[in-house]
C-alpha positions in Angstrom: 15.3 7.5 17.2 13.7 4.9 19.6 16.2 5.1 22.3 14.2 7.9 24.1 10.8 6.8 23.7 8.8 3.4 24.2 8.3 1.8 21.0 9.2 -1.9 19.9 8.8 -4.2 16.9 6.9 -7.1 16.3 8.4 -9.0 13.4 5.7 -11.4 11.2 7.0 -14.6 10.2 4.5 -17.4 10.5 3.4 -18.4 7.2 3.7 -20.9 5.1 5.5 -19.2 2.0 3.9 -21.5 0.0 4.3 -19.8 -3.0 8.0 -19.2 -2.5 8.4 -23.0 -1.8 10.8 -22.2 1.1 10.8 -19.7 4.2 10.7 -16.0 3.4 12.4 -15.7 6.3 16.1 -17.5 5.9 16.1 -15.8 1.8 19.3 -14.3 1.3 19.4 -10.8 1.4 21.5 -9.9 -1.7 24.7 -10.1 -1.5 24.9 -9.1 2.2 25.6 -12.5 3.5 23.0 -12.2 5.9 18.9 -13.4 5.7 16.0 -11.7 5.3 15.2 -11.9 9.0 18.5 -11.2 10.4 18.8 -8.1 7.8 15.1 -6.9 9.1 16.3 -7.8 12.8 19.5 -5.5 12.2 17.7 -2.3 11.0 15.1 -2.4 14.4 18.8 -3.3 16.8 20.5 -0.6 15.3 17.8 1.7 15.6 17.4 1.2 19.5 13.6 0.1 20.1 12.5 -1.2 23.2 11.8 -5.2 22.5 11.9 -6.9 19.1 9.7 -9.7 18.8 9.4 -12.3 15.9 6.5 -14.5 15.4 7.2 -17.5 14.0 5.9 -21.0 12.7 7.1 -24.6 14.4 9.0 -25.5 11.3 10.8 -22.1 10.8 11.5 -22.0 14.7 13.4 -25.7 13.9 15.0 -24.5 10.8 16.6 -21.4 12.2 18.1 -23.6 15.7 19.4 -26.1 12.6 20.9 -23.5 10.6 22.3 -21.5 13.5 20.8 -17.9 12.2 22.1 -15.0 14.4 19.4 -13.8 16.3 20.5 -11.2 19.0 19.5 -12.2 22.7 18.2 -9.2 23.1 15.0 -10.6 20.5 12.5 -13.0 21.3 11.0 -15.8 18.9 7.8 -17.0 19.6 6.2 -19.8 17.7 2.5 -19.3 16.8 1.0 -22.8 17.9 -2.0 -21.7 15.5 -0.4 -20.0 11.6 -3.6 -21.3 10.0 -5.8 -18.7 11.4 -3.7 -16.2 9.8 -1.9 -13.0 10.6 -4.4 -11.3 12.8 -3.3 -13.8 15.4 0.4 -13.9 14.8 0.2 -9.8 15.3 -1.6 -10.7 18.5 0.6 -13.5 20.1 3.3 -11.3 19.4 2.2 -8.1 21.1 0.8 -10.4 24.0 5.2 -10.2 24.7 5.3 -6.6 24.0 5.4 -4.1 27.4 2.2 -2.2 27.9 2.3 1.6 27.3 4.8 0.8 23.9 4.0 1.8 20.8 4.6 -1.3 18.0 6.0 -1.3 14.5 4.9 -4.1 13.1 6.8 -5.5 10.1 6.4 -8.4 7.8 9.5 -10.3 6.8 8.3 -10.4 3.0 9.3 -7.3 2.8 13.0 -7.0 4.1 14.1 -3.6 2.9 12.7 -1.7 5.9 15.2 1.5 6.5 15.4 3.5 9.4 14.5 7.0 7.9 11.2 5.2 7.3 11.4 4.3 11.1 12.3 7.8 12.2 9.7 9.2 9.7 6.6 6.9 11.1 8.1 7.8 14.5 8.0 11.4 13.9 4.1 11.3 13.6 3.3 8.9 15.9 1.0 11.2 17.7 -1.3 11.9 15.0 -3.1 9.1 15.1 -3.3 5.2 16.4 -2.3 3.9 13.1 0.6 5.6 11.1 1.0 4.0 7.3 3.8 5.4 5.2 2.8 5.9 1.7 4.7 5.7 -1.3 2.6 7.7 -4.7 -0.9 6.9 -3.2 -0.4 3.5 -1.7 0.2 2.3 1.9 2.7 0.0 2.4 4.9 -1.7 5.5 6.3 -0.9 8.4 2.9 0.1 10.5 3.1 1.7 13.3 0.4 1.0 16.3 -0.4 3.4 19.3 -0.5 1.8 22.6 -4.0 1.9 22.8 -4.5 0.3 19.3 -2.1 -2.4 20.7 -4.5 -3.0 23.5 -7.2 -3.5 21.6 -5.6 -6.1 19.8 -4.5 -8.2 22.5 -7.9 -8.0 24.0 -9.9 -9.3 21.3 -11.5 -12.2 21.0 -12.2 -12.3 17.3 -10.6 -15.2 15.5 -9.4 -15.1 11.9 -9.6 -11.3 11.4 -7.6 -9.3 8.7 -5.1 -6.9 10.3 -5.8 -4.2 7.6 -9.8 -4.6 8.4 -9.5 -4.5 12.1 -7.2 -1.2 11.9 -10.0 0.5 9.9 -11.6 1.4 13.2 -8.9 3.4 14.5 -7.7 6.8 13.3 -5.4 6.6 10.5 -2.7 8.9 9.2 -0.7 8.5 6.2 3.1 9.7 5.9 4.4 10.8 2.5 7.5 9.0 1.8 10.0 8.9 -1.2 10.8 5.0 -0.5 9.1 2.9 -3.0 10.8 0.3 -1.0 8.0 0.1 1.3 5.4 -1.4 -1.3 7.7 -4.8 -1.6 6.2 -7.8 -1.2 7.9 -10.6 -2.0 5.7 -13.8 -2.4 7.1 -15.9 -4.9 10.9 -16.7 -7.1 9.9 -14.2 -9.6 8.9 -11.1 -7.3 12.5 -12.1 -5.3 14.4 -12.4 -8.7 12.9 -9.0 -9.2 14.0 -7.5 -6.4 17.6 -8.6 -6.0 18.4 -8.8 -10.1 20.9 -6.0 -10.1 22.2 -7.0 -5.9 21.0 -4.8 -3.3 
């Protein structure tokens, strides 16, 4: 897909999973032996794009050196100093690594079962508009794919504590069919994660 065209992936992992009670991030992917993270990592490796970045908090950035999580060295972590303002800003310090001219999937890690027909499908339209937002039955879900100049707006704001889905309203939006109900995950607590992986994945 990527390998002839300049898109990369900014990965979102700076919250506080609160409600989960431990980091979305290192969550066991099934039965896959692998993490949420290092399964989401995988799909955007294998699928070629030009940088991979993941934002992260100071404690998850400590955790992952402790617990030795396989991160390529092709992908770069970078801890958002800031995680209370939200993640407007996480989207932002990460894209502040990404090369100008790329166009970004951005990806949150509560939702690990990103695929790379999805990729290829969001790919497929990225000239349609600056924002391209697969839908699943009527409703938008994740990864999102942002246009260069989208991405440049972004970087250049000065607004603090904005919502990402608020700020993209501005820009021109098109919305993908797709027959992945995978892409409306979001998985916040035990019980949405139980849900999810019940029957292995």
């Amino acid at each position: 897909m990527c390998a002839f065209a300049r898109i990369s992936c900014v990965i979102l992992s700076a919250g506080s999973s609160g409600r989960m009670g431990r980091h979305k991030a290192l969550l066991p992917f099934g039965d896959h032996n692998v993490t949420f993270l290092e399964r989401i990592v995988n799909v955007y490796m294998e699928a070629n794009v030009n940088q991979i970045v993941v934002v992260v908090n100071q404690e998850l950035f400590n955790l992952m050196k402790s617990e030795k999580l396989y991160i390529p060295e092709k992908v770069s972590v970078i801890v958002n100093r800031h995680p209370e303002t939200g993640r407007f800003h996480s989207l932002k310090t990460g894209l502040e690594c990404i090369a100008e001219g790329d166009s970004v999937f951005f990806q949150n890690v509560d939702n690990p079962f990103v695929s790379e027909d999805v990729l290829n499908l969001l790919f497929e339209s990225r000239d349609l508009a600056g924002v391209i937002l697969p839908v699943f039955s009527g409703r938008s879900g994740h990864p999102v794919l942002l246009s260069p100049e989208v991405c440049k707006s972004i970087r250049s704001t000065k607004v603090q504590g904005e919502r990402i889905d608020l700020f993209l309203q501005q820009f021109a939006l098109c919305k993908v069919e797709t027959n992945d109900a995978r892409i409306l995950v979001n998985i916040n607590t035990e019980y949405d994660y139980y849900m999810n992986f019940r029957e292995g994945t």
